[in-house]
KEVEXMAR-965728 format. One record per atom (N, C-alpha, C): residue number from 1; residue in three letters; atom name; x, y, z negated. Coordinates in steps of 0.02 Angstrom, whole numbers. Last residue first. Example, Ala and Ser with C-alpha at 12.3 -4.5 7.8 and 13.67 -1.06 7.14 Angstrom:
BEGIN
@resi:2, resn:SER, name:N, px:642, py:-112, pz:-354;
@resi:2, resn:SER, name:CA, px:684, py:-53, pz:-357;
@resi:2, resn:SER, name:C, px:645, py:2, pz:-394;
@resi:1, resn:ALA, name:N, px:660, py:-284, pz:-390;
@resi:1, resn:ALA, name:CA, px:615, py:-225, pz:-390;
@resi:1, resn:ALA, name:C, px:660, py:-165, pz:-390;
//
This chain:
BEGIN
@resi:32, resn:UNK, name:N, px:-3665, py:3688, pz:1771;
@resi:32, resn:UNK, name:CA, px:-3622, py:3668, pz:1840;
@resi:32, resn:UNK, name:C, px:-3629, py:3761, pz:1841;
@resi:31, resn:UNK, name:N, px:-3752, py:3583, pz:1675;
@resi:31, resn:UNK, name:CA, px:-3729, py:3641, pz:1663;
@resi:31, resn:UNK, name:C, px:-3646, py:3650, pz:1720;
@resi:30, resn:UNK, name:N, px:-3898, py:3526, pz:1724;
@resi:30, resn:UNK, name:CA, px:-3846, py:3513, pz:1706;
@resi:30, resn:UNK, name:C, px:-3806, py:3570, pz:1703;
@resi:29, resn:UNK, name:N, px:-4050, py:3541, pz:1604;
@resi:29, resn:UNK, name:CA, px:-4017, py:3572, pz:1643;
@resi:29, resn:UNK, name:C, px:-3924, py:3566, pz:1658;
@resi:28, resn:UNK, name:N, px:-4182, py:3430, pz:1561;
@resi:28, resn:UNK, name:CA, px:-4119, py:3438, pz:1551;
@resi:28, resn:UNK, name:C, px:-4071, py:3481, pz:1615;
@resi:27, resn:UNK, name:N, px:-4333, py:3528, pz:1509;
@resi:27, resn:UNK, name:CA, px:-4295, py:3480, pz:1567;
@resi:27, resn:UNK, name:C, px:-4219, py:3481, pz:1535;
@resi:26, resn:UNK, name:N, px:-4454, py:3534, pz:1412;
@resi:26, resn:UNK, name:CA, px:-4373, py:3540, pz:1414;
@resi:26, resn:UNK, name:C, px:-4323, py:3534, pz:1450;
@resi:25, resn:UNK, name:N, px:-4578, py:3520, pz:1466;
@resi:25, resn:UNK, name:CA, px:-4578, py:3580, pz:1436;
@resi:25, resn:UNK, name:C, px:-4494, py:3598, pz:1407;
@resi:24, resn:UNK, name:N, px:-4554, py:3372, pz:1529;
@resi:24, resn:UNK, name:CA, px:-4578, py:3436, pz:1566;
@resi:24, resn:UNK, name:C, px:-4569, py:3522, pz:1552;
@resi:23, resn:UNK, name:N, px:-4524, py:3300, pz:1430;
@resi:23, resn:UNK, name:CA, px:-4468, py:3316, pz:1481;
@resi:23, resn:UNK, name:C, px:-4498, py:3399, pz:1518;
@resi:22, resn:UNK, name:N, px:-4614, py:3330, pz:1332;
@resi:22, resn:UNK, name:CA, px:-4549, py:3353, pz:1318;
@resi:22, resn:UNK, name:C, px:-4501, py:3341, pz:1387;
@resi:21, resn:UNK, name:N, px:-4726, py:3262, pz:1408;
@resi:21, resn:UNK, name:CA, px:-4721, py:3337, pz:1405;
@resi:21, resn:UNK, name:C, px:-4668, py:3376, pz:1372;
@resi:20, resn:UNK, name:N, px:-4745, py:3157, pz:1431;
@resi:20, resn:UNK, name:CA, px:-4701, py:3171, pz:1471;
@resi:20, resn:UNK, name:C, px:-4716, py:3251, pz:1438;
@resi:19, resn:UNK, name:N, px:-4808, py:3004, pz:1382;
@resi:19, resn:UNK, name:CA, px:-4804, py:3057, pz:1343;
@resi:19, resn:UNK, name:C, px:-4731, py:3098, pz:1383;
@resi:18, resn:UNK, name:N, px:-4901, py:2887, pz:1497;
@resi:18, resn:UNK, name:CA, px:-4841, py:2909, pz:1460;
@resi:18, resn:UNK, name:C, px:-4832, py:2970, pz:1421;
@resi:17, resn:UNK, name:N, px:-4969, py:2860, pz:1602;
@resi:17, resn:UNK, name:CA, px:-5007, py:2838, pz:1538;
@resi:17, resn:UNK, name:C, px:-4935, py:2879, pz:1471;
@resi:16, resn:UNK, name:N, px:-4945, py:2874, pz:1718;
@resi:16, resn:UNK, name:CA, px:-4968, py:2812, pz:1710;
@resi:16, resn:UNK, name:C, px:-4978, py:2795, pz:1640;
@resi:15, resn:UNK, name:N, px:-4949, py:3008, pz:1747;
@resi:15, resn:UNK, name:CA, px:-4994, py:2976, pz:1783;
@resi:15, resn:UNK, name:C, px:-4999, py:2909, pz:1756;
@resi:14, resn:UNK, name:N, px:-4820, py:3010, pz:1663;
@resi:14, resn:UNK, name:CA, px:-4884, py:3057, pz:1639;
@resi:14, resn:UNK, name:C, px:-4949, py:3034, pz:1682;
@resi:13, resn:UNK, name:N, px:-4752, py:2980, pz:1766;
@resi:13, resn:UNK, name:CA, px:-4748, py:2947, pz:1693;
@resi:13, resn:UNK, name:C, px:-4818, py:2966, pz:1662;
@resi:12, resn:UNK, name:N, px:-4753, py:3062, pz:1867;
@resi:12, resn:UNK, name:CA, px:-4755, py:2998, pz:1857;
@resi:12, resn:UNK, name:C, px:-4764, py:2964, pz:1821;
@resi:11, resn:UNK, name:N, px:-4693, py:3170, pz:1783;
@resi:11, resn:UNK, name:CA, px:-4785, py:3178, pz:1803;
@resi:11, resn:UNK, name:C, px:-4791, py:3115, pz:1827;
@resi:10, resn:UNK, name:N, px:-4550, py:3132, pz:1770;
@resi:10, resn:UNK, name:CA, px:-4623, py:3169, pz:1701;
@resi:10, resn:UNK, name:C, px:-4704, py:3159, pz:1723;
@resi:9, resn:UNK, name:N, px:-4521, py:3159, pz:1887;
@resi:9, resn:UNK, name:CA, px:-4535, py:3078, pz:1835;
@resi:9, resn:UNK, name:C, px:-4558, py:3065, pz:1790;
@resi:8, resn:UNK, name:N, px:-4515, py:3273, pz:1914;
@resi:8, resn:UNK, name:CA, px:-4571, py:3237, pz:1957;
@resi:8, resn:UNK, name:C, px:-4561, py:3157, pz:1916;
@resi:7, resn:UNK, name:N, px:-4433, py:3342, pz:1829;
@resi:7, resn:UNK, name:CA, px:-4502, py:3353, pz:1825;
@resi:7, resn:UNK, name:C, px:-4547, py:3282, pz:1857;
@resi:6, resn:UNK, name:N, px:-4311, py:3289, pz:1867;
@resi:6, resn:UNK, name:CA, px:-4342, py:3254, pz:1811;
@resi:6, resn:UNK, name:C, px:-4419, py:3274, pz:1804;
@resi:5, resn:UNK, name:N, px:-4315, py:3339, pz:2008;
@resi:5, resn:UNK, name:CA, px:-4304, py:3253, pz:1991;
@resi:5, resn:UNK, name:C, px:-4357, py:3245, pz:1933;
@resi:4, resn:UNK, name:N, px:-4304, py:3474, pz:1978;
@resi:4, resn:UNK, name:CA, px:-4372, py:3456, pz:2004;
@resi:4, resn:UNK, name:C, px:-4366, py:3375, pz:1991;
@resi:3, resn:UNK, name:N, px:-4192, py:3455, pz:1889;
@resi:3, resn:UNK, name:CA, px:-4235, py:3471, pz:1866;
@resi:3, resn:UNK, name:C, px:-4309, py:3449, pz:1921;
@resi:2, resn:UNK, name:N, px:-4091, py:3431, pz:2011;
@resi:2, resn:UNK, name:CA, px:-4093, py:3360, pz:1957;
@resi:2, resn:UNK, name:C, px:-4156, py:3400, pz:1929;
@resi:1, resn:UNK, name:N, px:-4103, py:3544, pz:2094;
@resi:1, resn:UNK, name:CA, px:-4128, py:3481, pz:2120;
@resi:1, resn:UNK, name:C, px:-4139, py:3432, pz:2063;
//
C-alpha cells in the first residue's frame, strides 16, 4: 500500500511539473 502511495505522488508531482522519476524508479519499501 505505502508504495502504490508513493507512486501515485510521483505522478502527481510529475503532472504538475516535478522531477518524479527517482521516486517512481526507487520507491521506498518499508521493511515489515
Amino acid at each position: 500500500e505505502g508504495v502504490a502511495i508513493e507512486i501515485a505522488e510521483a505522478v502527481v508531482g510529475a503532472l504538475k511539473g516535478e522531477l518524479a522519476a527517482t521516486a517512481v524508479n526507487a520507491p521506498m519499501v518499508p521493511a515489515e
